[in-house]
LUMDREN-403945 format. One line per 5 residues: number of its first residue (from 1); their letters; for each residue x, y, z of N, C-alpha, C. Coordinates in Angstrom, 2 decimals. Layout:
<guses>
NUM> a> X Y Z X Y Z X Y Z ~ ...
</guses>
This chain:
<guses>
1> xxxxx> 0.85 -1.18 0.00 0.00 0.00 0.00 0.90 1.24 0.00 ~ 0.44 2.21 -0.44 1.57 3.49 -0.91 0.63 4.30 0.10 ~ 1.90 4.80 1.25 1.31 5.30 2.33 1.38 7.01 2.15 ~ -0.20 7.12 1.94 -0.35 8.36 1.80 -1.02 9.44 3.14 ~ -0.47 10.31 3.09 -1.01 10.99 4.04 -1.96 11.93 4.49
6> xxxxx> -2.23 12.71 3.13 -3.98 13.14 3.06 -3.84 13.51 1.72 ~ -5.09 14.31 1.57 -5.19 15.33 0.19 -4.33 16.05 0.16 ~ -3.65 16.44 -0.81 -2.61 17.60 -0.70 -3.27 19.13 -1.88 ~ -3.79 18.62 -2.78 -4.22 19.62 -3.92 -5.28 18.84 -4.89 ~ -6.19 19.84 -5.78 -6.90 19.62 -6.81 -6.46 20.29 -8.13
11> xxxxx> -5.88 19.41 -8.82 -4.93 20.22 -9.96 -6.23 21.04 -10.85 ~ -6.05 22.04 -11.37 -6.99 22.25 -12.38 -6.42 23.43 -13.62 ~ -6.47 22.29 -14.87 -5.90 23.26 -16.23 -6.49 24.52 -16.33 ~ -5.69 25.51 -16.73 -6.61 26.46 -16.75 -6.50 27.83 -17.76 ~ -7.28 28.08 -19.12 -6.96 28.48 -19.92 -6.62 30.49 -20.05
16> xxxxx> -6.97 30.82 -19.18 -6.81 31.97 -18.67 -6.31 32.38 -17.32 ~ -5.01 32.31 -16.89 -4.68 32.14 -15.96 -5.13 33.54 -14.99 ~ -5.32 34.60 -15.97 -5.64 36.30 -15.36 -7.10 36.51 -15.27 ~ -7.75 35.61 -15.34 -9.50 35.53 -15.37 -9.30 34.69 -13.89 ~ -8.78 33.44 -14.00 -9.22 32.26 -13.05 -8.77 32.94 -12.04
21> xxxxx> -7.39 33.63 -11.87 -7.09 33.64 -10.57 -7.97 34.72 -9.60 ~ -8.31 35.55 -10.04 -9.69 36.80 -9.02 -10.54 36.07 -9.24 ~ -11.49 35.10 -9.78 -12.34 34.21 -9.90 -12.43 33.73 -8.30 ~ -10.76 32.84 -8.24 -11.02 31.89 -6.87 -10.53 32.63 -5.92 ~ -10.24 34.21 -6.15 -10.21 34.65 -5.11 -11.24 35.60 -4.65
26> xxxxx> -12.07 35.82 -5.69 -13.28 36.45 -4.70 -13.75 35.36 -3.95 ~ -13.79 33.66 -4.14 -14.48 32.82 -3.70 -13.38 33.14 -2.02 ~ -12.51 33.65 -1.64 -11.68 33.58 -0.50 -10.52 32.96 -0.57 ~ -10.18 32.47 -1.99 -8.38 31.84 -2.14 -7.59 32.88 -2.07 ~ -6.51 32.62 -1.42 -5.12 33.53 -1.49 -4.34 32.71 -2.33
31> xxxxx> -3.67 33.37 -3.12 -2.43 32.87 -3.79 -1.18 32.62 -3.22 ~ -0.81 31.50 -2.75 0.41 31.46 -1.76 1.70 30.84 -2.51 ~ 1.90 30.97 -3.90 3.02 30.43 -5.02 2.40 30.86 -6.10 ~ 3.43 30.84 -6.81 3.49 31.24 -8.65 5.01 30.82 -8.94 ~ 4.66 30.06 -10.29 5.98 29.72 -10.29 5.87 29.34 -11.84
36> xxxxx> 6.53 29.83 -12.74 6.88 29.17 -14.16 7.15 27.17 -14.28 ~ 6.94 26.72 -15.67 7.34 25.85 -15.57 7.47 25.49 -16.86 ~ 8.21 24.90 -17.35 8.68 24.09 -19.29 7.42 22.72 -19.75 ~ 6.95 23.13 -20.64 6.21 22.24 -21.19 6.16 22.11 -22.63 ~ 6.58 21.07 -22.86 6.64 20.67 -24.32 7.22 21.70 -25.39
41> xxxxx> 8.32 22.35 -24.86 9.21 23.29 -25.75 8.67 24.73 -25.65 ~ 7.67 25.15 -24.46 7.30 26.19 -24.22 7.14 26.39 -22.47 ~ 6.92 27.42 -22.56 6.57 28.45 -20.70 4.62 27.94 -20.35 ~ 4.93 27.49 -18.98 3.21 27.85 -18.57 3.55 28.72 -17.09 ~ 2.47 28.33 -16.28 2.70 28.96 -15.20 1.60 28.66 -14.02
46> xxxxx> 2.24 28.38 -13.02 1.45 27.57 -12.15 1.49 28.14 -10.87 ~ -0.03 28.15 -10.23 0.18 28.87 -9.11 -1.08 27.81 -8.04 ~ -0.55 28.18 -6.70 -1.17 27.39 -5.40 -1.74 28.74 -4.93 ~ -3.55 27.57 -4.88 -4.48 29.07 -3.76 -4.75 28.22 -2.82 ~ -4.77 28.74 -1.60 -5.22 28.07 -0.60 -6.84 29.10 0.12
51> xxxxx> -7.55 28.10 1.07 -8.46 28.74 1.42 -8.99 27.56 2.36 ~ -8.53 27.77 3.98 -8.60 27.02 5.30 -7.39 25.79 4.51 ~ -8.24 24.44 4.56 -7.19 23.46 4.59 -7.41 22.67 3.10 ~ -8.30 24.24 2.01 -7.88 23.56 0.61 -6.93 24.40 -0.25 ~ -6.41 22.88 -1.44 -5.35 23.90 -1.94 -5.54 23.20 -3.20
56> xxxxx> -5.53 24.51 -4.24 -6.20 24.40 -5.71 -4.90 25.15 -5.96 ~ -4.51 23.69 -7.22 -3.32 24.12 -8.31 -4.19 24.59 -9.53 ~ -3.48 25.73 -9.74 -4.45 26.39 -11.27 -2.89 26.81 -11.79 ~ -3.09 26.20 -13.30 -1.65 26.40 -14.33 -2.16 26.15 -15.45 ~ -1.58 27.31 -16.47 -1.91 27.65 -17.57 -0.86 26.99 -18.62
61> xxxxx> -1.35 25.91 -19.62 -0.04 25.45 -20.26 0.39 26.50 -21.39 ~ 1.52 26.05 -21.90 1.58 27.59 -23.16 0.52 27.16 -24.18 ~ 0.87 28.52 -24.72 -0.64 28.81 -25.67 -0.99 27.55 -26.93 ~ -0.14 26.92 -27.63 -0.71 26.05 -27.93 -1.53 24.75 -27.42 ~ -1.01 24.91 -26.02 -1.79 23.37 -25.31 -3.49 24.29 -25.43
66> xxxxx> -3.64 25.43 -25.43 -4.91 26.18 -24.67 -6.38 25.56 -25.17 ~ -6.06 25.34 -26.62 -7.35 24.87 -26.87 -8.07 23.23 -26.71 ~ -6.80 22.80 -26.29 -7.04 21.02 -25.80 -7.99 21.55 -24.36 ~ -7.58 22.48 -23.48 -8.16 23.46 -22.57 -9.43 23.61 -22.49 ~ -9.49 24.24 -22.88 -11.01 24.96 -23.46 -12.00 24.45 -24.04
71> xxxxx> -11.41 23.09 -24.88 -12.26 22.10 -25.83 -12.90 21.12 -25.00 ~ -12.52 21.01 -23.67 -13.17 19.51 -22.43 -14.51 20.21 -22.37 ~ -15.37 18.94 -22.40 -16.74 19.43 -21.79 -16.72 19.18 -20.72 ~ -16.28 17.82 -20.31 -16.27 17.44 -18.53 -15.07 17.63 -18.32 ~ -14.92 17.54 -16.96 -13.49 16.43 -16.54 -12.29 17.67 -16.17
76> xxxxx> -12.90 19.11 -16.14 -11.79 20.08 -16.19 -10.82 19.76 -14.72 ~ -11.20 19.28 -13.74 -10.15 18.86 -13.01 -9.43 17.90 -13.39 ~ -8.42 18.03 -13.27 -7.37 16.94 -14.46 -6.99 15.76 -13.37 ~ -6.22 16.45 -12.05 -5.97 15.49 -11.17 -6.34 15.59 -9.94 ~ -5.78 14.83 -8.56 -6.15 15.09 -7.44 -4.76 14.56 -6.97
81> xxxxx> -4.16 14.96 -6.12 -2.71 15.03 -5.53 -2.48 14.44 -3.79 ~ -1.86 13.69 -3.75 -1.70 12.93 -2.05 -0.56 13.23 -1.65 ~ -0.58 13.93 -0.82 0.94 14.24 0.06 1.40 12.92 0.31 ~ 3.10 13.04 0.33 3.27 11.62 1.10 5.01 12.32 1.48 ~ 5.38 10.99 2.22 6.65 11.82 2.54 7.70 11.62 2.01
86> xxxxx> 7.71 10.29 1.51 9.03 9.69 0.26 8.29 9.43 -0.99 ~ 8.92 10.49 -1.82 8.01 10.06 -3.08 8.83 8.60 -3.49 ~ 10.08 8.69 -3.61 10.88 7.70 -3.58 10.42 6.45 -3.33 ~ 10.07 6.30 -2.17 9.43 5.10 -1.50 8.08 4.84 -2.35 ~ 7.61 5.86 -2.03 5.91 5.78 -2.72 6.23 5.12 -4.36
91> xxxxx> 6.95 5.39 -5.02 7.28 5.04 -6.29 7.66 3.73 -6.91 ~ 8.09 3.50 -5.58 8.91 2.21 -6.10 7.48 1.34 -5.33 ~ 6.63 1.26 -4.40 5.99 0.77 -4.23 4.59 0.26 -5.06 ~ 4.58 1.92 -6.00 3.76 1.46 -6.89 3.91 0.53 -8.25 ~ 5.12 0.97 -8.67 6.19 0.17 -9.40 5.67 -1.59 -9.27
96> xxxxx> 5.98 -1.59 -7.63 6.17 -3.40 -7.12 4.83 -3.63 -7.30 ~ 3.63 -2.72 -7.42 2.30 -3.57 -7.00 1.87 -3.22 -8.77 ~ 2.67 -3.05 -9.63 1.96 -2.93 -10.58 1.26 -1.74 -11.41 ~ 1.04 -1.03 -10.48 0.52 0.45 -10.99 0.65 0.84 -12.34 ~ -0.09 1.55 -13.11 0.10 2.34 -14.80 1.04 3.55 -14.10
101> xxxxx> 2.31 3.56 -13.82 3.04 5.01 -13.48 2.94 5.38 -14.54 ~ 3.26 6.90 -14.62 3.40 7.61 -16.29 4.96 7.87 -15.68 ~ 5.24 8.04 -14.98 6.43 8.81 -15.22 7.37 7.62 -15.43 ~ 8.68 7.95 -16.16 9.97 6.75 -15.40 10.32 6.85 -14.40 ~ 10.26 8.01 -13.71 11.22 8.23 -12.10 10.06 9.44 -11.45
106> xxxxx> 10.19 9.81 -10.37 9.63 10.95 -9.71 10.14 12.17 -10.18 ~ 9.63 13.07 -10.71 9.61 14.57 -11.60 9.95 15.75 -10.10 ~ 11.14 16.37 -10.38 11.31 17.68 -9.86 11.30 18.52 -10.10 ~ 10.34 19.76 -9.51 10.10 21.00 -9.63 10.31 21.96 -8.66 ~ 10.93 22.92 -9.22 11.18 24.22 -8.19 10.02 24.63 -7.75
111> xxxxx> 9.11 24.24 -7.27 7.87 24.74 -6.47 8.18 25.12 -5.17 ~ 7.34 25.48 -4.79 7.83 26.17 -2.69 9.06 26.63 -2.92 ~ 9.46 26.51 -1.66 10.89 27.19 -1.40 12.30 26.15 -1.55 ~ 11.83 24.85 -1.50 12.56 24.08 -1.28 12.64 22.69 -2.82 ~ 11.68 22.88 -3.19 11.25 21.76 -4.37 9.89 20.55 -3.85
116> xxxxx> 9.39 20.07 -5.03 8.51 18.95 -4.98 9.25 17.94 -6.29 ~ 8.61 16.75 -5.80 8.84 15.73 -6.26 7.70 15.20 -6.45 ~ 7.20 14.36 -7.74 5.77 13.93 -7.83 5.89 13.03 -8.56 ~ 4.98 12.02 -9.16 4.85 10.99 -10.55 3.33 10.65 -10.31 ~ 2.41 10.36 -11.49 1.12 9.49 -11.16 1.18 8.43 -11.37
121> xxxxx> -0.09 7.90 -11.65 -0.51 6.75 -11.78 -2.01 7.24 -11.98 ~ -2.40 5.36 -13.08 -4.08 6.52 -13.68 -4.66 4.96 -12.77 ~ -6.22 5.33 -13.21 -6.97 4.57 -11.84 -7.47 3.85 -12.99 ~ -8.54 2.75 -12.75 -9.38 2.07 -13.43 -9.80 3.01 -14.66 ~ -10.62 4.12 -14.01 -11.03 4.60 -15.78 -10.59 5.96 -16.20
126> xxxxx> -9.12 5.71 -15.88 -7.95 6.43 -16.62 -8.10 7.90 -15.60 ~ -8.60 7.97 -14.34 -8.33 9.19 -13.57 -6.86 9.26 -12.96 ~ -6.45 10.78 -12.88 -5.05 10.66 -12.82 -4.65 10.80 -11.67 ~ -4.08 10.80 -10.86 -3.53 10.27 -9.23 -2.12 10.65 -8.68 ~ -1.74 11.62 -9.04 -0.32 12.24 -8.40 -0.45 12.16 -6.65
131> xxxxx> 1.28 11.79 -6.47 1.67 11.61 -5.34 3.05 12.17 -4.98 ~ 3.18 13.53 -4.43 3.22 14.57 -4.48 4.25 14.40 -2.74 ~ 5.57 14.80 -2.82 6.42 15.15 -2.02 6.84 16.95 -1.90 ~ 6.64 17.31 -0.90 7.12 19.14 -1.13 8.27 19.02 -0.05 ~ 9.12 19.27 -0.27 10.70 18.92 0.35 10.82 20.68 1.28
136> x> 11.36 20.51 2.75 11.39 21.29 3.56 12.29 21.58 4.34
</guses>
């Protein structure tokens, strides 16, 4: 079992990153990160709102991903994210039990102050499942 330790985030694509973000913050999100990131030979940009003990990833891929974006009828939350404390561990565990990982290894990003480490895995009917280390 890949020992997870709660919810950590609700990823959500998002095709206007200067609309969405006063959106979830009139709802009472603060923006507590922003941070660039490389995707497929271009810039997006990804930012953490929190509001009590939730935390909504909203990131804009570059402009060609936008209309894969915009084109979902359902399903606009892409993933759902589990803190854990060794992604390492967590990885190789899913590895041993079989899991669909996408990644080859756990993915690092300059997020927070310190970095995250993450990889998924998709579920029965292909929902996506990141497991999500933020290093401190």
């Amino acid at each position: 079992m890949i020992p997870i330790k709660s919810l950590q985030h609700i990823g959500i694509p998002v095709s206007n990153l200067a609309q969405s973000e006063p959106f979830y913050q009139k709802l009472g999100f603060k923006t507590t990160m922003r941070k660039p990131f490389d995707y497929e030979g271009g810039k997006g940009t990804c930012i953490m709102m929190e509001l009590n003990a939730i935390v909504l990833e909203l990131y804009q891929f570059p402009d060609p991903i936008i209309p894969s974006i915009t084109s979902r009828k359902d399903g606009h939350i892409d993933h759902i994210c589990f803190d854990v404390d060794d992604v390492n561990e967590c990885f190789r565990i899913a590895k041993e039990n079989g899991y669909n990982v996408l990644e080859e290894a756990p993915v690092h990003l300059n997020f927070w102050e310190k970095g995250v480490a993450f990889f998924n895995i998709t579920g029965p009917d292909g929902e996506r499942l990141e497991f999500n280390q933020i290093f401190k």
